[in-house]
C-alpha positions in Angstrom: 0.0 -22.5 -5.7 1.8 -20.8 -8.6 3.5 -17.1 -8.2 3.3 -14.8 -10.0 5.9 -13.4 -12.5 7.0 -10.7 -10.6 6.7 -7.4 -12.6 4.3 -5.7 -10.4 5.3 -4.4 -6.9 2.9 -3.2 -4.7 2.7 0.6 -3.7 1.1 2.8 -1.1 -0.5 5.6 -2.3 -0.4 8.5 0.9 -2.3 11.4 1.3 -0.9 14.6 0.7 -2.8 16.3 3.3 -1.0 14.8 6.3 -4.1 12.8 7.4 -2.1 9.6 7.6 -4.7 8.1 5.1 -3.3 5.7 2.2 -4.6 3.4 -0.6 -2.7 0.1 -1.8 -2.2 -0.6 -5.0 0.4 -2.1 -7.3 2.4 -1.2 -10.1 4.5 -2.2 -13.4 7.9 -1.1 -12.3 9.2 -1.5 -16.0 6.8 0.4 -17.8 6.4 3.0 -15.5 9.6 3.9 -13.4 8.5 7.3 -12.5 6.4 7.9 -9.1 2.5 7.9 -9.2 0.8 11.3 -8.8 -3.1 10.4 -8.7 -5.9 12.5 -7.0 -7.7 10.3 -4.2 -10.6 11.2 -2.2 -9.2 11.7 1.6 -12.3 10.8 3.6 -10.6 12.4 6.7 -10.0 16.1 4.9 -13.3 15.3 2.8 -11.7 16.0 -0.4 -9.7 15.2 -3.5 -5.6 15.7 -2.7 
């Protein structure tokens, strides 16, 4: 099976609240360097953090 390229690295995306809750996803490491700041629902506070 062929791999991929490699540009992308995959990320965890943890909830600010302290609920241990975290999303995956992955990200272009050479476009965007910076960290991630997205608003995610926390099912476990039930809201947006």
């Amino acid at each position: 099976m062929a791999t991929s390229k490699g540009g992308r690295e995959k990320i965890k995306l943890e909830s600010t609240a302290g609920t241990g809750h975290f999303y995956t996803t992955s990200k272009n490491k050479k476009t965007m360097p910076e960290k991630m700041s997205i608003m995610k629902f926390d099912p476990k506070a039930r809201k947006h953090v």
